[in-house]
MIPAMI-520606 format. One line per field, with one value per atom (N, C-alpha, C, CB): residue in one letter; atom name; x, y, z. Coordinates in steps of 0.1 Angstrom, whole numbers, m for minus. Glycine has a CB too. Example, Ala and Ser with C-alpha at 12.3 -4.5 7.8 and 13.67 -1.06 7.14 Angstrom:
BEGIN
type = c(A	A	A	A	S	S	S	S)
atom = c(N	CA	C	CB	N	CA	C	CB)
xx = c(132	123	132	113	128	137	129	141)
yy = c(m57	m45	m33	m45	m22	m11	0	m6)
zz = c(78	78	78	90	71	71	79	57)
This chain:
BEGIN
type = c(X	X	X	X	X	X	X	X	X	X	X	X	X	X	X	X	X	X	X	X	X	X	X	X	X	X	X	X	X	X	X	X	X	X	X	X	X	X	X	X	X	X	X	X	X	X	X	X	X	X	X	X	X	X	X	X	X	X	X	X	X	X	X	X	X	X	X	X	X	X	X	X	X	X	X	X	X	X	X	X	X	X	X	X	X	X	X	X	X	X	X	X	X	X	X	X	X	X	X	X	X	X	X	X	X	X	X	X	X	X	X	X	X	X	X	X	X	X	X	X	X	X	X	X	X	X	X	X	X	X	X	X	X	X	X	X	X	X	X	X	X	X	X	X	X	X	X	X	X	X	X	X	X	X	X	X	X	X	X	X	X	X	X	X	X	X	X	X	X	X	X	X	X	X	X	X	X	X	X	X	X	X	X	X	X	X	X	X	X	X	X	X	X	X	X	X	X	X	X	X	X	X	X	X	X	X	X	X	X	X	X	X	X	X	X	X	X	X	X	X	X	X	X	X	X	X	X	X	X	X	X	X	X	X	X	X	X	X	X	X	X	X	X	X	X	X	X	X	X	X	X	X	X	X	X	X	X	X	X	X	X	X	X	X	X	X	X	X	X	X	X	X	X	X	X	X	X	X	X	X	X	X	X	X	X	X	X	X	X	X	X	X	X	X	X	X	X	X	X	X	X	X	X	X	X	X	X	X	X	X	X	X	X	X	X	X	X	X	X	X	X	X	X	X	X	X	X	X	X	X	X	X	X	X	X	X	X	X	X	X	X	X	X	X	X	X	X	X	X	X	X	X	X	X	X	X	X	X	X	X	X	X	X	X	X	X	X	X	X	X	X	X	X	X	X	X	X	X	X	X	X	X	X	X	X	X	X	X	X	X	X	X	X	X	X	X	X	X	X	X	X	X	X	X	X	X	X	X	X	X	X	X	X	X	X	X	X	X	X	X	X	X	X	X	X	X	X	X	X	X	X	X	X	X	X	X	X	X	X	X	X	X	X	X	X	X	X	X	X	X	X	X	X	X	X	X	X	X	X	X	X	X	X	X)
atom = c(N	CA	C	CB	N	CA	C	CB	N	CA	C	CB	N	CA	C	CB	N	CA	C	CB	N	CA	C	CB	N	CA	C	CB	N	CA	C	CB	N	CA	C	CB	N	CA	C	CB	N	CA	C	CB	N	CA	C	CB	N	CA	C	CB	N	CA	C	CB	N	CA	C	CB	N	CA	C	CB	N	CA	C	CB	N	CA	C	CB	N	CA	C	CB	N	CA	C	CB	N	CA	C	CB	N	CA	C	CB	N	CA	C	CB	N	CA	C	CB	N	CA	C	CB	N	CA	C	CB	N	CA	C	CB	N	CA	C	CB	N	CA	C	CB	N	CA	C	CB	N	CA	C	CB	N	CA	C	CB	N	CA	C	CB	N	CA	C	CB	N	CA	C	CB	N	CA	C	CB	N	CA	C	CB	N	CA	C	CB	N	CA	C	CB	N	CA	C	CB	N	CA	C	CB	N	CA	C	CB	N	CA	C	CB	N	CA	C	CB	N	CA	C	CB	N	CA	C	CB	N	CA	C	CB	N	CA	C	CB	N	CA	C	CB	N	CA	C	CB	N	CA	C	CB	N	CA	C	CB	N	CA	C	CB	N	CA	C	CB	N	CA	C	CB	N	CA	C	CB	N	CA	C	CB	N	CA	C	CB	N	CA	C	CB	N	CA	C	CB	N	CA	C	CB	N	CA	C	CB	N	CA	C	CB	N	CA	C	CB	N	CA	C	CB	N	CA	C	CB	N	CA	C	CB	N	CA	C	CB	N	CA	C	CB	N	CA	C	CB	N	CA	C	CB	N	CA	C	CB	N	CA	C	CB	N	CA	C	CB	N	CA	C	CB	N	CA	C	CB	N	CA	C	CB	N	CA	C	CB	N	CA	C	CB	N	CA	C	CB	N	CA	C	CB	N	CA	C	CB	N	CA	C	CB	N	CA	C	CB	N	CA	C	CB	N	CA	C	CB	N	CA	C	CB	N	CA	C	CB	N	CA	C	CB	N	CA	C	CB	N	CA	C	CB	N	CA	C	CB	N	CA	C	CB	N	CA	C	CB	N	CA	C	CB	N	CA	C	CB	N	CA	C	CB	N	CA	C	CB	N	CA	C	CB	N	CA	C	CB	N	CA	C	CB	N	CA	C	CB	N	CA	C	CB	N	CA	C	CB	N	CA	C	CB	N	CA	C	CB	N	CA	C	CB	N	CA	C	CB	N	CA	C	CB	N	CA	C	CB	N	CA	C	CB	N	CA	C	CB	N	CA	C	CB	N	CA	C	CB	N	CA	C	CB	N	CA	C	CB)
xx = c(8	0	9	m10	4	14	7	14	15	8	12	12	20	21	7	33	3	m6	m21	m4	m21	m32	m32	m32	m21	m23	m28	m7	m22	m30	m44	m27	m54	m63	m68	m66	m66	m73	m73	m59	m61	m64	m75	m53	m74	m87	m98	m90	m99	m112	m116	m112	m105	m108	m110	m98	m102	m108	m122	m94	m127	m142	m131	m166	m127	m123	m126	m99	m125	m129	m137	m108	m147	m153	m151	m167	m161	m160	m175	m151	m179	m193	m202	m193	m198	m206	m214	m198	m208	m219	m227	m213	m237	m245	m238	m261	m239	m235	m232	m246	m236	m235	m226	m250	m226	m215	m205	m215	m202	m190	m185	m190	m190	m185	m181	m192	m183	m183	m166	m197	m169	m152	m142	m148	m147	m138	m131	m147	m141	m136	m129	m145	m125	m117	m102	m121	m99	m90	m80	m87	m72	m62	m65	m45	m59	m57	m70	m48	m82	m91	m95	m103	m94	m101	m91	m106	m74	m68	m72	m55	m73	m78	m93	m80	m102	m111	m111	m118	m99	m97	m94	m93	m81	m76	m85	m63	m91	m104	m113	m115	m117	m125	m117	m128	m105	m99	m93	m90	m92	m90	m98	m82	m111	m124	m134	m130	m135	m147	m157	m154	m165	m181	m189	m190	m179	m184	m191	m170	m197	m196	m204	m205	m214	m224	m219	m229	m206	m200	m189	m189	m192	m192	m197	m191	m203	m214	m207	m229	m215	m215	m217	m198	m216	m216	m207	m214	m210	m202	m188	m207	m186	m172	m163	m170	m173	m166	m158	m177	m145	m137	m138	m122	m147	m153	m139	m172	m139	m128	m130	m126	m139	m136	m129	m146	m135	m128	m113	m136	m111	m96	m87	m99	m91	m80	m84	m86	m93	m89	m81	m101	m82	m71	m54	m75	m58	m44	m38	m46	m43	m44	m36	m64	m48	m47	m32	m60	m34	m18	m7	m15	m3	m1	6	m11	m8	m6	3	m19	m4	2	18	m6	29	39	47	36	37	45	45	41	39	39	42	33	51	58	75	51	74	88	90	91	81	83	77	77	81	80	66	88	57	39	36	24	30	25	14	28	6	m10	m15	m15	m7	m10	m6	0	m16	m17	m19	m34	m11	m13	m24	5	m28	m37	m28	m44	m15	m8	m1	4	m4	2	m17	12	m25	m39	m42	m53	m34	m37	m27	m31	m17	m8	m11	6	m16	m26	m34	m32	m41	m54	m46	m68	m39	m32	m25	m16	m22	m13	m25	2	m36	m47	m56	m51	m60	m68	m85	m63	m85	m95	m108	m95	m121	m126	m139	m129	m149	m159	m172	m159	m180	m192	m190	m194	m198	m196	m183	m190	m186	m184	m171	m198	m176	m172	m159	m176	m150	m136	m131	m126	m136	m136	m141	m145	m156	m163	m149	m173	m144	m135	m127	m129	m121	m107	m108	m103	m118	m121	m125	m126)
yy = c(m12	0	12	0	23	35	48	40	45	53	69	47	72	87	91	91	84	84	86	70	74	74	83	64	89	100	117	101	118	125	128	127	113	112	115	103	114	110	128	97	135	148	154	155	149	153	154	149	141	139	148	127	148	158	174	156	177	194	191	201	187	179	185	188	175	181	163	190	159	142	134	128	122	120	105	126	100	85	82	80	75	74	65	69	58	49	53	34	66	72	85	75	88	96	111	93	118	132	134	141	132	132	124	126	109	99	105	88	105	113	120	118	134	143	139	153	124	119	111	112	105	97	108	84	122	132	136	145	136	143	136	146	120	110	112	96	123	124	117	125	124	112	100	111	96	80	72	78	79	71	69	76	80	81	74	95	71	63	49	65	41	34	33	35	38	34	34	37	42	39	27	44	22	12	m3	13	m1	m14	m14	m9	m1	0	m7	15	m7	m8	m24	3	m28	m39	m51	m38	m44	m56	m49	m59	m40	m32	m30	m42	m32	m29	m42	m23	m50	m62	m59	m74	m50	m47	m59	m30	m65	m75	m87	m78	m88	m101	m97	m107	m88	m84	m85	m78	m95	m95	m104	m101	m106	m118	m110	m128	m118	m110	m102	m121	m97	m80	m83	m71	m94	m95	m107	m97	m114	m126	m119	m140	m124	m118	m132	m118	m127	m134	m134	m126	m144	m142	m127	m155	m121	m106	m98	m98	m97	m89	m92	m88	m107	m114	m106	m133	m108	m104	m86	m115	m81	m66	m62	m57	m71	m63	m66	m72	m78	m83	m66	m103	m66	m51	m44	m41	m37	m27	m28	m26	m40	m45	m39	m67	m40	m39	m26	m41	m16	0	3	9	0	4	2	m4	m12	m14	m6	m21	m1	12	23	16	25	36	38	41	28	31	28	21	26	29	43	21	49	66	74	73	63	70	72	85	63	69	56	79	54	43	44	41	36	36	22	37	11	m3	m2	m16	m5	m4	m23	7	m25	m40	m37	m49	m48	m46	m41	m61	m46	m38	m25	m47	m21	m7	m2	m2	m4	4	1	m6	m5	m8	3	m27	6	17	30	16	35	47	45	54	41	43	45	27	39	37	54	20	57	73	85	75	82	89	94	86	104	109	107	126	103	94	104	88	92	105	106	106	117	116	113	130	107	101	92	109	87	81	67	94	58	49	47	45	57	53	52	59	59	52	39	63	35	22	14	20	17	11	3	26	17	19	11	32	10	2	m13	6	m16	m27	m31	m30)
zz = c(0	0	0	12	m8	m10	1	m28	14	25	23	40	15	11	6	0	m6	m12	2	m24	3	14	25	20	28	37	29	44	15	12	7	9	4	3	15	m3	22	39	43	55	38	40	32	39	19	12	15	3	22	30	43	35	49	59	56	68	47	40	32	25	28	21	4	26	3	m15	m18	m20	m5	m16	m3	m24	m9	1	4	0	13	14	14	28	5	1	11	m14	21	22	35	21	43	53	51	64	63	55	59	58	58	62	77	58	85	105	104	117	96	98	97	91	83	79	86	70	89	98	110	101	117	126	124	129	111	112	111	98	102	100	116	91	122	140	143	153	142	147	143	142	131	127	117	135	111	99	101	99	112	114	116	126	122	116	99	123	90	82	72	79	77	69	69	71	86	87	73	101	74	63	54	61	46	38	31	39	42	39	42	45	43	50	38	67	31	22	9	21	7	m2	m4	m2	10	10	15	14	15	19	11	39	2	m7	4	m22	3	9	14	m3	19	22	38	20	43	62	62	72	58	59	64	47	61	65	81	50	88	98	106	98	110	120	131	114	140	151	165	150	170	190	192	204	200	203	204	218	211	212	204	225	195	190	176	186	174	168	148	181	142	134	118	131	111	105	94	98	92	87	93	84	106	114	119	124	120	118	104	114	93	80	82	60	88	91	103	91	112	124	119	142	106	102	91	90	88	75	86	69	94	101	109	109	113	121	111	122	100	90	86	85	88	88	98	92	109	122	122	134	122	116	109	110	95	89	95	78	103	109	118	110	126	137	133	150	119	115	111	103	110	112	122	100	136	152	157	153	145	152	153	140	169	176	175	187	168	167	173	150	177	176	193	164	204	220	223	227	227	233	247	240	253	269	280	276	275	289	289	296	273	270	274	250	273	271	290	254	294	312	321	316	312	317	313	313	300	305	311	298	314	321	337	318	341	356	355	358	344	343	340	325	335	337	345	334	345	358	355	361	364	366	361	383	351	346	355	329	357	364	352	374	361	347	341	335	333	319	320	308	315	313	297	314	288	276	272	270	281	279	289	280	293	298	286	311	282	271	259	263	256	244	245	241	256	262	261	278	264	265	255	273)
């Protein structure tokens, strides 16, 4: 994959000069707020599983073989991009040591949600 390339698409997307067709308007603006590295992520999932989400399914936590050959991709990205010093890929005991270096949040549940 040519991640120069992909990083400037992903900016396109985020200036709206190019889009990603498959959400509706709120969506979009919603992966756009996640930032580059989400919207590269989709990219590259889009490009390398098309439009297959259907075959995504199963229980919330069972890890079904689509979702297997995309965390393999994504593993992938992440790799190249920590050869140029950006850590995107958190094992449980790197994602267990922020949370221990974090200050504790009040409310809400959802980064616990996330983490887990």
């Amino acid at each position: 994959m040519d991640y120069g390339r992909l990083s400037k698409l992903a900016r396109r997307v985020i200036e709206g000069t190019a889009t990603i067709a498959r959400l509706d308007h709120d969506e979009e603006q919603g992966r756009i707020a996640g930032g580059s590295r989400n919207v590269e992520a989709t990219i590259i999932l889009g490009t390398a599983f098309g439009h297959h989400q259907s075959q995504q399914n199963g229980a919330c936590f069972a890890i079904n073989k689509e979702s297997l050959k995309q965390k393999t991709v994504l593993r992938a990205y992440a790799d190249e991009s920590l050869k140029n010093g950006i850590k995107l890929w958190y094992s449980e005991t790197d994602i267990e040591e922020i949370k221990k270096q974090s200050i504790a949040q009040s409310g809400g549940a959802e980064a616990d949600v996330c983490l887990k």
